[in-house]
C-alpha positions as CSV (number, residue, x, y, z in Angstrom):
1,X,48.9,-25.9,-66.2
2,X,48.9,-23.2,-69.0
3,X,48.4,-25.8,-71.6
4,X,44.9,-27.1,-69.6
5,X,43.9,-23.4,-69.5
6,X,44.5,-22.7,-73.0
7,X,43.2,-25.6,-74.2
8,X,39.9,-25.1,-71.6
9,X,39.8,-21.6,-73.4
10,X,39.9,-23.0,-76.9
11,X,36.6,-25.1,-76.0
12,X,34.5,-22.6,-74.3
13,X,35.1,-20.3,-77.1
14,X,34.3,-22.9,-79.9
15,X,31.3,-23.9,-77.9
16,X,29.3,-21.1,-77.3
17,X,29.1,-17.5,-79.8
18,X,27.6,-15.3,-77.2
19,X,30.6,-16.5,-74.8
20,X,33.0,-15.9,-77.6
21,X,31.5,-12.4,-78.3
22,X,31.1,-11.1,-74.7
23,X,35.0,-12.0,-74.3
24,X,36.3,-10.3,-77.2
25,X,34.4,-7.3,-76.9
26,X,35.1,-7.3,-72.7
27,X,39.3,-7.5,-73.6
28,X,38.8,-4.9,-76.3
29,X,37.4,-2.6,-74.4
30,X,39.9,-3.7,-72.1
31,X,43.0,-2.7,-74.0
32,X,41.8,0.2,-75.3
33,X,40.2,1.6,-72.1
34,X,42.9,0.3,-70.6
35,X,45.8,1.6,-72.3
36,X,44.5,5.2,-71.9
37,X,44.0,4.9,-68.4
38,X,47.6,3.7,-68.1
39,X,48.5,6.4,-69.8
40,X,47.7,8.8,-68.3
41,X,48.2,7.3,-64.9
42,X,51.4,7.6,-65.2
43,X,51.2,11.6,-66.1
44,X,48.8,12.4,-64.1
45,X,48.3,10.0,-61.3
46,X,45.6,7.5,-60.8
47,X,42.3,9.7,-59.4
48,X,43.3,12.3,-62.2
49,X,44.2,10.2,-64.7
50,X,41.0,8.2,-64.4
51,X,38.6,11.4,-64.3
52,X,39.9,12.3,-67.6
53,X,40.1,9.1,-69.2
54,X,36.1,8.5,-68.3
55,X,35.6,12.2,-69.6
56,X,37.4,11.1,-73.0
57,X,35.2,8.2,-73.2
58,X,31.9,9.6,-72.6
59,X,33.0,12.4,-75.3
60,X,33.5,9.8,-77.7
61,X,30.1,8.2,-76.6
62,X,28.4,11.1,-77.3
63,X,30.0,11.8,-80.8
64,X,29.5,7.6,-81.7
65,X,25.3,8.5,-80.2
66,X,25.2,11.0,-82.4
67,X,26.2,9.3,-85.6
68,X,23.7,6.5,-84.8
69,X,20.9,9.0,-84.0
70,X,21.6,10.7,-87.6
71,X,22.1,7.6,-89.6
72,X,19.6,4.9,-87.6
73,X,22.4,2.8,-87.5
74,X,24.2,1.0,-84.6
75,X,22.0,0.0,-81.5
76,X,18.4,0.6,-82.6
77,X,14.5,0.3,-81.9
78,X,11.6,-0.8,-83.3
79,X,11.1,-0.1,-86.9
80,X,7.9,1.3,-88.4
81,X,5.4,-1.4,-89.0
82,X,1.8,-2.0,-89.1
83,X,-0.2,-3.1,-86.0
84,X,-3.2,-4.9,-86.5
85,X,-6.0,-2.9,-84.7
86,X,-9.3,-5.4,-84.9
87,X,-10.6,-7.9,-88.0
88,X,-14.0,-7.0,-89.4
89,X,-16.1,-9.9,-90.9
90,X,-19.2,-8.0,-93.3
91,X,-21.0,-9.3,-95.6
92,X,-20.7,-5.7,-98.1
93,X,-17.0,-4.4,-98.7
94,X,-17.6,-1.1,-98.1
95,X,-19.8,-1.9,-95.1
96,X,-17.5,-1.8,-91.7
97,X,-19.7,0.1,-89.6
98,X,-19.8,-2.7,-87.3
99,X,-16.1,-2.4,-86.7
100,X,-15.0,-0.9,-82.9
101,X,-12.6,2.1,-84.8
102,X,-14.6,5.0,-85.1
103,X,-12.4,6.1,-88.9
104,X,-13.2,3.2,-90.5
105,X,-17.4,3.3,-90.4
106,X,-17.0,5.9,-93.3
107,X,-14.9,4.9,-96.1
108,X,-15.9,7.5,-98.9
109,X,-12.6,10.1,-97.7
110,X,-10.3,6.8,-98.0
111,X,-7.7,6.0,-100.6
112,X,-7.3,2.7,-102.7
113,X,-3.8,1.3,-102.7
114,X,-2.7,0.3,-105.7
115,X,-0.8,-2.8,-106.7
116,X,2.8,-2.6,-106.5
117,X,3.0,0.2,-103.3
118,X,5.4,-0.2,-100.9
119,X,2.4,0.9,-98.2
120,X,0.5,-1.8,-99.8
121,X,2.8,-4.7,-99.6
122,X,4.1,-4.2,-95.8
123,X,0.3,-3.9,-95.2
124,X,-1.1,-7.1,-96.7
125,X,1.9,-8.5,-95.2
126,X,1.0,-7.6,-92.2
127,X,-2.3,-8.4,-92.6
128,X,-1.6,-12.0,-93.6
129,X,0.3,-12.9,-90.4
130,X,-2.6,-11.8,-88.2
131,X,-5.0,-14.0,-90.5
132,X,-2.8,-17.2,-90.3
133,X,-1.2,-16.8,-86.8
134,X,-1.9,-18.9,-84.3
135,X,-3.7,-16.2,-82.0
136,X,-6.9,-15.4,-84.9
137,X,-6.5,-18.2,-87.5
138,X,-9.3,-17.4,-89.4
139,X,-7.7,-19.0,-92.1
140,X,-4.8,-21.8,-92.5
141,X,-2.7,-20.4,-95.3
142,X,-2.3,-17.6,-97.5
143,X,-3.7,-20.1,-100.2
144,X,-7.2,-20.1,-98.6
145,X,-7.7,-16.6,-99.4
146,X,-6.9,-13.8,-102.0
147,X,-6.7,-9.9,-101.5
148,X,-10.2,-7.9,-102.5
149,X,-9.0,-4.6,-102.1
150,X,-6.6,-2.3,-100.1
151,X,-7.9,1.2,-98.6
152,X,-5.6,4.3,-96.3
153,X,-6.6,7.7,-94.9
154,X,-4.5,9.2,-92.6
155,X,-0.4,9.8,-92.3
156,X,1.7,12.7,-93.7
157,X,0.8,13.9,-96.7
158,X,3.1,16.1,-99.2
159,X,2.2,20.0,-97.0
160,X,5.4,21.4,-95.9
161,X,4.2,21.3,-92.2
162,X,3.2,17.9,-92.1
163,X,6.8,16.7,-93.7
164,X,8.9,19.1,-91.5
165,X,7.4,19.5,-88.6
166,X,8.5,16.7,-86.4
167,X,5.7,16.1,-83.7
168,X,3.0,16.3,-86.6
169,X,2.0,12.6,-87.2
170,X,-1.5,12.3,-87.6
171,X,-2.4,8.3,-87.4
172,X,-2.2,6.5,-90.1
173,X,-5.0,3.9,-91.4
174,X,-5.2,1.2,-93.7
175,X,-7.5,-1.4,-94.7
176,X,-6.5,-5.0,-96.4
177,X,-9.6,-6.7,-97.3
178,X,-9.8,-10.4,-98.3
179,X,-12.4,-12.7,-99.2
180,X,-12.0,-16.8,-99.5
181,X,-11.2,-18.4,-103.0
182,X,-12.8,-21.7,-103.7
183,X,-10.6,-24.6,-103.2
184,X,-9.0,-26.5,-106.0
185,X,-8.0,-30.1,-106.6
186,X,-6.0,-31.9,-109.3
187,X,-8.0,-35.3,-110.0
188,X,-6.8,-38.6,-112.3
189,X,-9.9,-38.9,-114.4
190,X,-8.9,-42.6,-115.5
191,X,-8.8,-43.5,-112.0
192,X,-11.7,-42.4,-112.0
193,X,-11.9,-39.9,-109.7
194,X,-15.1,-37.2,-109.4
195,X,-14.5,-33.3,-108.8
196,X,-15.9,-32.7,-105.0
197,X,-18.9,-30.2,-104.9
198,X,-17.7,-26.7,-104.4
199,X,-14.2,-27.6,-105.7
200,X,-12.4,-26.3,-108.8
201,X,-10.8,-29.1,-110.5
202,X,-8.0,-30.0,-113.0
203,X,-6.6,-32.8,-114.6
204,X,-3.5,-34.7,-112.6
205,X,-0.6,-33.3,-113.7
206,X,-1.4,-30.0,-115.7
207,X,-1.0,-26.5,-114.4
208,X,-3.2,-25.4,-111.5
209,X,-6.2,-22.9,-112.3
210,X,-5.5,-19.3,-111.1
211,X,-7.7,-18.8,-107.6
212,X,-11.1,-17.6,-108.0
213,X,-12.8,-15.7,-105.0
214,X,-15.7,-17.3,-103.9
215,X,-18.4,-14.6,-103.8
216,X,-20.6,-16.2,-101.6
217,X,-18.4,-15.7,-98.6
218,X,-18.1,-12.7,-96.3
219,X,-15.7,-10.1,-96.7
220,X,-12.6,-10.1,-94.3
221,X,-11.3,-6.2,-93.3
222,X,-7.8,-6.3,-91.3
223,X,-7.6,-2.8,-89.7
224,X,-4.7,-1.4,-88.9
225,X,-2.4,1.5,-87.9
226,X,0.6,2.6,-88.2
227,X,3.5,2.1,-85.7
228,X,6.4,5.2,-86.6
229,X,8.7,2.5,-84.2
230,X,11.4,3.8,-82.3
231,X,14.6,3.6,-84.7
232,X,16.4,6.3,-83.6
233,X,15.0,6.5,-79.5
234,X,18.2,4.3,-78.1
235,X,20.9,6.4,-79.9
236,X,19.0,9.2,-78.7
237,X,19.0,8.1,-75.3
238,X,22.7,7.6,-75.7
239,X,23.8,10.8,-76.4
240,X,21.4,12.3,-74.6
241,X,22.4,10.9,-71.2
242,X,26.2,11.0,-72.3
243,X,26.3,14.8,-73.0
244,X,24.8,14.8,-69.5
245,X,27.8,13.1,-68.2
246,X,30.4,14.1,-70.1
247,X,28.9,18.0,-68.8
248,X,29.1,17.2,-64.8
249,X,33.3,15.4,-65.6
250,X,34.1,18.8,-67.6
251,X,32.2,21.0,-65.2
252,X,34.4,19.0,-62.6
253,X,37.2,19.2,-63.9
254,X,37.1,23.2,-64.2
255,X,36.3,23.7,-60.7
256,X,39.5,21.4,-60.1
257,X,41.5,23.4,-62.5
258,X,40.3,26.8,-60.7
259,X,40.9,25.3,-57.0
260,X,44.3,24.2,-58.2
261,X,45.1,27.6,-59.4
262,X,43.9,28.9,-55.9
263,X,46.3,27.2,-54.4
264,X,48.9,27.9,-56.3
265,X,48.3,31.3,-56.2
266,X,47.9,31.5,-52.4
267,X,51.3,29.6,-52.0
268,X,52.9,32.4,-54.1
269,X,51.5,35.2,-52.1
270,X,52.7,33.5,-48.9
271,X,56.2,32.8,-50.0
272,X,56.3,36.7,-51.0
């Protein structure tokens, strides 16, 4: 019979991770939990023992909450990223007063990006995936099309108050502005083959031609925001709610301490 279990074990561990996970972390917790609790059962008997060993362990919660909140490490949120508010087709690039955001019908107070900015890359990034996802699809690939220019306005800037004051975010902008390249195709001239109209074209075999925008097509605007996330909210949340806790068991636990000593005190006066 122990064999069958063991061996029924050994499969359901080797045939699901999650199952595997959730068991070792349940008998961890388990034995460590566990082995306190035992503890100090037997010192301080089982209602006792077990107040202070959930004390301990939301005290150790809020100490493992608080490293996380510091460091944005263990359980975590969202991090920051760009949301993509609306897509403006114009035919001028600095032309979006057709767009539904208010900041972006005058661009003269905005910034250009430059090539190689961290904003700028997690932007276009951005901006790409809206462009090729299944939910706009303006265009099929990231080969169709080729970055015009990329514009910001808004966020921290280098003030004192606006770095160190923590509920100061003013909403940050940005702009990634595209425009459509004009296709190219690699033909066998002794085939006999003809360039389409429209097309770029290039001898089978040799290097492809670097994109060229097509000028004649309208300018593409992807305008978005910036999400700050929420990183740090669950370890937050954790200490938070365990210094709350861990308060009402030690607050308990004081009042138990004084009733005790009541008692103990009143049984000494009454044996006097």
């Amino acid at each position: 019979m122990a064999g069958a279990v063991l061996t029924l074990a050994a499969f359901v561990l080797d045939w699901d991770v999650a199952i595997r996970g959730i068991l070792v972390t349940a008998v961890s917790v388990a034995i460590l939990c566990g082995s306190v609790y035992l503890l100090l059962l037997t010192n301080l008997g089982s209602r006792l023992g077990f107040l202070v060993a959930v004390t301990g362990f939301f005290a150790w919660m809020v100490l493992m909450g608080l490293v996380w909140w510091i460091y944005a490490i263990g359980l975590k949120g969202d991090d920051p990223h760009w949301e993509v508010k609306e897509i403006v087709v114009t035919e001028e690039v600095d032309d979006l007063s057709a767009a539904a955001t208010d900041r972006v019908h005058d661009l003269r107070d905005w910034q250009e990006v430059p090539e190689g900015d961290p904003t700028r890359g997690e932007a276009q990034a951005s901006a790409e995936a809206a462009l090729i996802g299944d939910e706009i699809g303006i265009f099929e690939s990231t080969q169709d099309f080729q970055v015009v220019d990329a514009l910001e306005v808004g966020g921290k800037d280098d003030s004192v108050v606006d770095n160190w004051l923590p509920l100061a975010h003013p909403t940050h902008y940005a702009i990634i502005q595209v425009q459509k390249v004009i296709p190219t195709r690699a033909i066998n001239e002794e085939a006999g083959e003809e360039c389409p109209e429209d097309t770029i074209c290039y001898p089978f075999g040799d290097t492809p031609p670097s994109p060229e925008i097509d000028e004649t097509t309208p300018v593409v605007s992807v305008v978005m925001t910036r999400n700050l996330g929420s990183k740090r909210l669950p370890p937050a949340v954790i200490t938070v709610s365990s210094l709350a806790v861990f308060g009402v068991l030690v607050n308990h636990l004081h009042r138990r301490d004084k009733l005790a000593e009541a008692h103990r005190r009143a049984g000494v006066e009454t044996t006097a």
